[in-house]
C-alpha positions as CSV (number, residue, x, y, z in Angstrom):
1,X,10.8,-3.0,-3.4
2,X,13.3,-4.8,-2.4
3,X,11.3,-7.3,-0.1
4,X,8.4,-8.1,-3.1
5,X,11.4,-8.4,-5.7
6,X,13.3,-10.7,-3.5
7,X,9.8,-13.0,-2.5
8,X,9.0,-13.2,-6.4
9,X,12.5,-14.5,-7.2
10,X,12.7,-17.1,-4.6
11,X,9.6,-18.6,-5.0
12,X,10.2,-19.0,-8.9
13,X,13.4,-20.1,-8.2
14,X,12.5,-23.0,-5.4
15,X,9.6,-24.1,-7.8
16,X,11.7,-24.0,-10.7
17,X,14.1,-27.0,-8.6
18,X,11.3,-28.8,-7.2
19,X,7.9,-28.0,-9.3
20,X,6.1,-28.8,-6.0
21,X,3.5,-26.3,-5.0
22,X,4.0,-27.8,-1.7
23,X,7.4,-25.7,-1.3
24,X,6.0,-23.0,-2.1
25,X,3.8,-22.7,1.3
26,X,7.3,-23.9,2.7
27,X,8.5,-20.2,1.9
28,X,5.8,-19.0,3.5
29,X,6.1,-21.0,6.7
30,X,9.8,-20.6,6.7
31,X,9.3,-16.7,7.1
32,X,6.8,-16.9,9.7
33,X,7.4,-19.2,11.9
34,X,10.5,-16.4,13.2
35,X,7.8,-13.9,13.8
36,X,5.5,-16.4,15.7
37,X,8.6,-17.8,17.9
38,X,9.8,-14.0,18.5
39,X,7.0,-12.0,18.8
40,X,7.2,-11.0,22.6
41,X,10.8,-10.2,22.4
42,X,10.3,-7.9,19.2
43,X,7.8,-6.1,20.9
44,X,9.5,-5.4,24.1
45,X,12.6,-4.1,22.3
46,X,10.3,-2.0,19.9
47,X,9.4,-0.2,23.3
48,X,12.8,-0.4,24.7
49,X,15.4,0.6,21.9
50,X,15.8,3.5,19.5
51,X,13.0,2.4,16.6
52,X,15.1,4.4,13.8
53,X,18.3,1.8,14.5
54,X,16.3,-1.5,15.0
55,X,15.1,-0.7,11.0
56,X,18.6,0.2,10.3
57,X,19.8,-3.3,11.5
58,X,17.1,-5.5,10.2
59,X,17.7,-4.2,6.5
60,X,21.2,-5.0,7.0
61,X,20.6,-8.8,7.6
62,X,18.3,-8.9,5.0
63,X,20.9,-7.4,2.9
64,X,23.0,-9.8,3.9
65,X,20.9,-13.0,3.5
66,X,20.2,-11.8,-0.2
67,X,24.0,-12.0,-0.5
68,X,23.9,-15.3,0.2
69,X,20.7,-16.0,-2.1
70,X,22.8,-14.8,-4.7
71,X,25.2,-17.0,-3.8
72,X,23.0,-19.6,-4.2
73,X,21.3,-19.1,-6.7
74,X,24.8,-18.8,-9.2
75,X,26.9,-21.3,-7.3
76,X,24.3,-23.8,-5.6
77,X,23.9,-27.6,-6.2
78,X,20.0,-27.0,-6.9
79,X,19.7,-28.6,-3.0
80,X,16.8,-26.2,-1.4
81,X,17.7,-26.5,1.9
82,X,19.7,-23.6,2.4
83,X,17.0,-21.6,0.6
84,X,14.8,-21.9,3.8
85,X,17.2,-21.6,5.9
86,X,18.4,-18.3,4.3
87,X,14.5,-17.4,4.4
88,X,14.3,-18.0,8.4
89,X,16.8,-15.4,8.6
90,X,14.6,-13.0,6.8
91,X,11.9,-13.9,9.2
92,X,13.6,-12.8,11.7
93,X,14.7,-9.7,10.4
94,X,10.9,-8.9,9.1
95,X,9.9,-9.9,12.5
96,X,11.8,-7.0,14.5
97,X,11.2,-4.5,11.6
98,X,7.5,-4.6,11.3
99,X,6.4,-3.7,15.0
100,X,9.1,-1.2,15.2
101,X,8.1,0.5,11.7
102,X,4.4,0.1,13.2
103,X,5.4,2.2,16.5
104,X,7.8,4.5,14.9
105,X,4.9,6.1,12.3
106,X,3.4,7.9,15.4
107,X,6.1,8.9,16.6
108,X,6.5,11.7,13.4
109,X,3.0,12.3,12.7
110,X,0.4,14.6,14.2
111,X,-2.1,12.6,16.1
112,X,-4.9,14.4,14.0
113,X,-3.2,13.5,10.7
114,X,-2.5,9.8,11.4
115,X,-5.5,8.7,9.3
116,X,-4.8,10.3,6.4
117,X,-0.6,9.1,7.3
118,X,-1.6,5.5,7.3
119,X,-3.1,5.9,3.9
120,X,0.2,7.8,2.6
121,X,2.0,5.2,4.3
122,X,0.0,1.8,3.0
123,X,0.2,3.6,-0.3
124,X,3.9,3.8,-0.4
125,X,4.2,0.3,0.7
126,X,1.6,-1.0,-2.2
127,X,3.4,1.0,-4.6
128,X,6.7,-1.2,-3.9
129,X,4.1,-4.3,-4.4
130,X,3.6,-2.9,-8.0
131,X,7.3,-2.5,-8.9
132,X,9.0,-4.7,-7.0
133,X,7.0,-7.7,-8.5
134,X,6.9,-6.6,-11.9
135,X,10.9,-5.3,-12.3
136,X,11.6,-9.3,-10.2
137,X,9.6,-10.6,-13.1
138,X,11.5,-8.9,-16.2
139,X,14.7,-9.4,-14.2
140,X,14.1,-12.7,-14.1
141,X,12.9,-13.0,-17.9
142,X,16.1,-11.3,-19.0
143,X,19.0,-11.7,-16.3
144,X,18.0,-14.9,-14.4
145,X,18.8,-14.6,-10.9
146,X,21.0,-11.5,-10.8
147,X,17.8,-10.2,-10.3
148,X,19.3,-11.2,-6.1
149,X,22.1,-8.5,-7.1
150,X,19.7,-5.9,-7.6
151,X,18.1,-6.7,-4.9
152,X,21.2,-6.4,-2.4
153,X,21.2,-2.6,-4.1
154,X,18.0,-1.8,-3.3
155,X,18.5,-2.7,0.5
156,X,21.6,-0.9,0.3
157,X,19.8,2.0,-0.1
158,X,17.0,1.5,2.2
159,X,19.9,1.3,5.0
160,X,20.8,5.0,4.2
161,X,17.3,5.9,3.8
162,X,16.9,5.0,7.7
163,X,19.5,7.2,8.7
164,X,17.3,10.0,7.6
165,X,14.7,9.0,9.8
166,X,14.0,12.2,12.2
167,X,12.5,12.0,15.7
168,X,11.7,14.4,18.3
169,X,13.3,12.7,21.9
170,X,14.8,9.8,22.8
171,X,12.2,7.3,22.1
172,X,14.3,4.7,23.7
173,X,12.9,2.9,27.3
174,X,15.8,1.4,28.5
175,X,14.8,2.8,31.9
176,X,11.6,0.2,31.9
177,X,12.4,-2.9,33.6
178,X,11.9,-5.9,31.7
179,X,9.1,-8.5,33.7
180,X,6.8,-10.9,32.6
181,X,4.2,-7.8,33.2
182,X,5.9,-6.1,30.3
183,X,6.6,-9.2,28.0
184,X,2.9,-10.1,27.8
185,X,1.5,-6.5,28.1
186,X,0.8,-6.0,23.9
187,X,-1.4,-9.3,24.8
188,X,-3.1,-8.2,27.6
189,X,-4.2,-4.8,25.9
190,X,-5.3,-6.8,22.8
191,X,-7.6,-8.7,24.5
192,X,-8.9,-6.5,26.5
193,X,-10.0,-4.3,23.4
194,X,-12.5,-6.4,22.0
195,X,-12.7,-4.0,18.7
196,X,-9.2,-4.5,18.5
197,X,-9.5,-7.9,18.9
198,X,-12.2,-8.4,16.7
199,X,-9.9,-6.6,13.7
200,X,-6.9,-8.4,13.5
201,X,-8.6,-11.6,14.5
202,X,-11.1,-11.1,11.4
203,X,-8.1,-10.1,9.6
204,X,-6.0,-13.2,10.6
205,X,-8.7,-15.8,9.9
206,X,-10.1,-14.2,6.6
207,X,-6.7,-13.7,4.8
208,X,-5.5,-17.0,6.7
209,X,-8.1,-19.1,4.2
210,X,-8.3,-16.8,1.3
211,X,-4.3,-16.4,0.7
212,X,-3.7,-16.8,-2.9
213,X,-0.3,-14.7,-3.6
214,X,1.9,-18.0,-2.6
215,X,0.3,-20.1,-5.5
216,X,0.7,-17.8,-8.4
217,X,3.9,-19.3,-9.5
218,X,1.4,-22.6,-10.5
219,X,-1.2,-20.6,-11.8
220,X,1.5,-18.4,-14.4
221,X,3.2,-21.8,-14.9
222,X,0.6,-24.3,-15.2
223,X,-2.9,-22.9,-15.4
224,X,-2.6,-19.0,-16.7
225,X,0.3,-20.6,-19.2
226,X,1.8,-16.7,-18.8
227,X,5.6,-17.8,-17.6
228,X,8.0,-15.3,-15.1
229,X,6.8,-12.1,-17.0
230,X,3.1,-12.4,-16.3
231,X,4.1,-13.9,-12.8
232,X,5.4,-10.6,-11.6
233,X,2.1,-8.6,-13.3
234,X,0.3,-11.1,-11.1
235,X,2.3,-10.2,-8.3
236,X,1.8,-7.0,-8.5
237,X,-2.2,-6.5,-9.7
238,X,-3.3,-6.8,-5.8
239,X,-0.9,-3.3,-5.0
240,X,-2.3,-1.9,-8.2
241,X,-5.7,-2.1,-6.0
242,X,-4.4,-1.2,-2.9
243,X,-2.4,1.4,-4.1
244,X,-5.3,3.6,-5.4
245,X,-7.5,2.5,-2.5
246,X,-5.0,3.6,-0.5
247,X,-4.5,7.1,-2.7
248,X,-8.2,7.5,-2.3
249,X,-8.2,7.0,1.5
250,X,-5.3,9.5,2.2
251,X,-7.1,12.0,0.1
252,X,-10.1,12.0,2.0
253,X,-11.6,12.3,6.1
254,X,-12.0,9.1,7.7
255,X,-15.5,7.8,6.5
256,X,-17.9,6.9,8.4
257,X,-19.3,3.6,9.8
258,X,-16.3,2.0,9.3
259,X,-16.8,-1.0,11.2
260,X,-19.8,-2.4,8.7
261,X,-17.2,-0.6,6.0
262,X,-14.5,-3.3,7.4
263,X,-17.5,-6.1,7.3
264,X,-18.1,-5.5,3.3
265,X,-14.6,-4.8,1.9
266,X,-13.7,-8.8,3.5
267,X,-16.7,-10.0,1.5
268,X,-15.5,-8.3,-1.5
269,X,-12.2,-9.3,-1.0
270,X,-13.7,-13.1,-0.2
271,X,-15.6,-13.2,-3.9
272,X,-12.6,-12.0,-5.6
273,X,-10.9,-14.9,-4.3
274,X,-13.5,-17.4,-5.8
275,X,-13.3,-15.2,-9.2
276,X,-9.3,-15.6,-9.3
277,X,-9.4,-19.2,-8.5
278,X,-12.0,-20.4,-11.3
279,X,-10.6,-18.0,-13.9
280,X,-8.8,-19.1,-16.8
281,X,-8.6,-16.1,-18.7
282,X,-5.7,-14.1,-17.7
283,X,-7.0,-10.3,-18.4
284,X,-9.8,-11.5,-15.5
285,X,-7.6,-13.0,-13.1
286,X,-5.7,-9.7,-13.4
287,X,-9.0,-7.5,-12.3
288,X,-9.5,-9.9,-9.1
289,X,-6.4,-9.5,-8.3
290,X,-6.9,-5.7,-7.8
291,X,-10.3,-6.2,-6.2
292,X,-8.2,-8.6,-4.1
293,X,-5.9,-6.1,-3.6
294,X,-8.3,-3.0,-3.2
295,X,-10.8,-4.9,-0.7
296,X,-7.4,-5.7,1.8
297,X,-6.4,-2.3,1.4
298,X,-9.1,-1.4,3.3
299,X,-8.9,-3.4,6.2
300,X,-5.4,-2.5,6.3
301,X,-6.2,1.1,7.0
302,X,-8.7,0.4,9.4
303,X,-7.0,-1.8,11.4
304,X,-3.9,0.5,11.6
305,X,-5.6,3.2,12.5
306,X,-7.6,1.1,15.5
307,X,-4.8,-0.2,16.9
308,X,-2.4,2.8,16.6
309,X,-4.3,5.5,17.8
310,X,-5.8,3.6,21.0
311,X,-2.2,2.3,22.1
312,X,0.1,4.5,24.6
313,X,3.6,5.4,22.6
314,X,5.3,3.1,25.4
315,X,3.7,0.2,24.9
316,X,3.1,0.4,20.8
317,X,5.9,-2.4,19.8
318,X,4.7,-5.0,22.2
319,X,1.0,-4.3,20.8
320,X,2.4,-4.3,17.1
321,X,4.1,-7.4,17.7
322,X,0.6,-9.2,18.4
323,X,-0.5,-7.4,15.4
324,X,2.7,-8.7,13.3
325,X,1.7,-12.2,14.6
326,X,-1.7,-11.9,13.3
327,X,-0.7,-10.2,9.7
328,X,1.8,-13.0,9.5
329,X,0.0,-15.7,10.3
330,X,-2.7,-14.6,7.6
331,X,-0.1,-13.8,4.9
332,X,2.8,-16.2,5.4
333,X,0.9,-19.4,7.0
334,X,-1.7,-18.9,4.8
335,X,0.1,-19.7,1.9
336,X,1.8,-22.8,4.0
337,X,-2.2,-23.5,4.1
338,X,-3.0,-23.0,0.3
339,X,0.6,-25.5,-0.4
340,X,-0.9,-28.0,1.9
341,X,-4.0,-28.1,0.5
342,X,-2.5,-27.9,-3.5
343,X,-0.4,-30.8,-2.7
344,X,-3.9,-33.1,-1.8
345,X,-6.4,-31.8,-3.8
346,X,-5.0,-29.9,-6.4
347,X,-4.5,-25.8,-6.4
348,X,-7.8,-24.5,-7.8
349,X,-9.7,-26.1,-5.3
350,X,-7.4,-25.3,-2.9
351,X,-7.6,-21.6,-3.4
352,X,-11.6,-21.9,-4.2
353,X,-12.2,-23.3,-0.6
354,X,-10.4,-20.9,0.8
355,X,-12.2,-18.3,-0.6
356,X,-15.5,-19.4,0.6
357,X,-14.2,-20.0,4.1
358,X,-13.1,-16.5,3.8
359,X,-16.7,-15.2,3.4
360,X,-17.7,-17.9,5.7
361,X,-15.2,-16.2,8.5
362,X,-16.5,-12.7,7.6
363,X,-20.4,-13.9,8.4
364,X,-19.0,-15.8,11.8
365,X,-17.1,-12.6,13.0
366,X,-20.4,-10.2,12.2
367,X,-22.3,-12.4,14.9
368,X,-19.1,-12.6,17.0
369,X,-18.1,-9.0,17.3
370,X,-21.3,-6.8,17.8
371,X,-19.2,-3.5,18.7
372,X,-16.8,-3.9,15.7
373,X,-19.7,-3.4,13.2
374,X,-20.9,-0.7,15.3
375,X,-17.6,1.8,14.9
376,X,-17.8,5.0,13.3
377,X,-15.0,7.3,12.4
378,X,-11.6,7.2,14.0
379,X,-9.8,10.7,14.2
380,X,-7.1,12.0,16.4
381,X,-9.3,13.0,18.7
382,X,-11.6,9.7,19.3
């Protein structure tokens, strides 16, 4: 909650100083560039260091840099600087915390359940995507940016909410010795895996062009005419999707034929793109949104559930930290790609390209990836 809240109020607020979409992918860039420069030393103390403290630590320096967005935001000169500097810092705490949270999951669920887990789990997460965004958005409406104050609460308690965090050992591997070996193992088992490959490569390159959630600022301000209230309904239509995709998928066995399953829901997810980006009615930019939403919810589950349940416990961080690389890359730079683009040829087209690429990416990786199309179900046991 406290993550989507905070990423709806600081892009309105750095677009309400500058009114240049081109900032806008700036926030993007500025939070992933950390998890790009760090991603080998995330992993390796995901594998290393108890996983329950690492999360403990990272919500406390983002606690801490929403203090000073708060800050900011009542005192500041309107200078944006400080904005993505404060925003580097979240990086970097969003880079050590999403491996870690990754590797931990396993760690306190049955093997046989971890299908059904991830689906719990993704559902959880796109539920925050459906308050956060919309209680930033009313904030914002009816408090201005106190909304950050709220948000320094809401980390607050995810700090003590760690502390409940219950695993069986010491999942700490201190005793491993740190080489170059170790540092570029999560690489070396990626590549190997071709099906893994294939996943969070398709995932990476189809998201990378087809990232939209950056640019909705412009499209409630200038195009949708709907202001900060229908900015956060925006915001939080795609976990609307995802949220009963994801209710459906921890309800049910792991379906079959997943891989051409994985190969449809990015085509779907692709069109809604091209819908949301030509719409001018805001009740159907709304329902892409969810398909949006819904189609990536989908992928998400699949790809968790490759890459969990075919990586060793001791080596999960370091693989999860090529997998934060990829998810980052697709959500954060792609919205530094959709402000590029905006600031040259204008946003619609911008987002419209990138939707077609999308389904353009989806086609390439079909011919690319054989075996991917070919998986079945993934269980515990497989």
């Amino acid at each position: 909650m406290a993550v989507h809240m905070q990423t709806v109020a600081v892009g309105w607020m750095v677009y309400d100083l500058t009114g240049d979409p081109f900032d806008l992918g700036l926030v993007g860039l500025a939070q992933f560039a950390p998890a790009f420069v760090l991603f080998l030393a995330t992993g390796v103390v995901a594998d290393r260091y108890n996983r329950r403290n690492i999360i403990a630590v990272c919500s406390i320096l983002q606690m801490l840099t929403s203090i000073a967005m708060f800050c900011l935001a009542m005192f500041g000169d309107g200078v944006v600087w400080p904005i993505f500097l404060l925003l580097v810092l979240i990086g970097s705490a969003r880079a050590f915390y999403f491996p870690t949270s990754q590797a931990l999951l396993p760690n306190v669920v049955p093997r046989k359940l971890f299908p059904n887990a991830v689906g719990y789990n993704s559902s959880f997460n796109k539920a925050s995507q459906i308050g956060g965004p919309v209680l930033s958005g009313i904030l914002i409406a009816s408090i201005g940016y106190w909304v950050f104050f709220v948000v320094v609460i809401f980390f607050a308690i995810s700090i003590v909410a760690a502390t409940f965090i219950r695993i069986e050992g010491d999942r700490s591997r201190r005793a491993n010795k740190v080489n170059l070996e170790m540092v570029l193992g999560g690489f070396a088992y990626v590549w190997q895996n071709k099906i893994i490959l294939g996943a969070i490569s398709m995932d990476l390159f189809a998201v990378l062009f087809g990232g939209v959630m950056g640019m909705l600022p412009v499209f409630a301000s200038d195009i949708l005419h709907v202001g900060a209230d229908g900015l956060g309904l925006m915001r939080a239509m795609p976990g609307v999707g995802a949220l009963s995709m994801g209710i459906l998928l921890s309800q049910v066995p792991a379906p079959g034929r997943m891989g051409l399953l994985m190969f449809g829901t990015l085509a779907v997810f692709g069109m809604a793109i091209l819908v949301f980006s030509l719409s001018t009615i805001f009740w159907l930019s709304l329902v892409a949104l969810a398909i949006y939403g819904a189609a990536d919810m989908v992928s998400i589950y699949i790809r968790s559930s490759l890459v969990q349940l075919a990586t060793p416990d001791e080596m999960r961080g370091r693989v999860g930290a090529v997998n934060a690389v990829f998810i980052n890359a697709s959500n954060e730079l792609g919205d530094f790609r959709a402000g590029g683009m905006s600031y040259f040829i204008g946003v619609v087209p911008a987002i419209a390209i990138g939707g077609a690429v999308t389904l353009g990416v989806t086609a390439a990786w079909w011919w690319l990836f054989p075996d991917l199309r070919k998986v079945d179900r993934m269980t515990g046991d497989d």
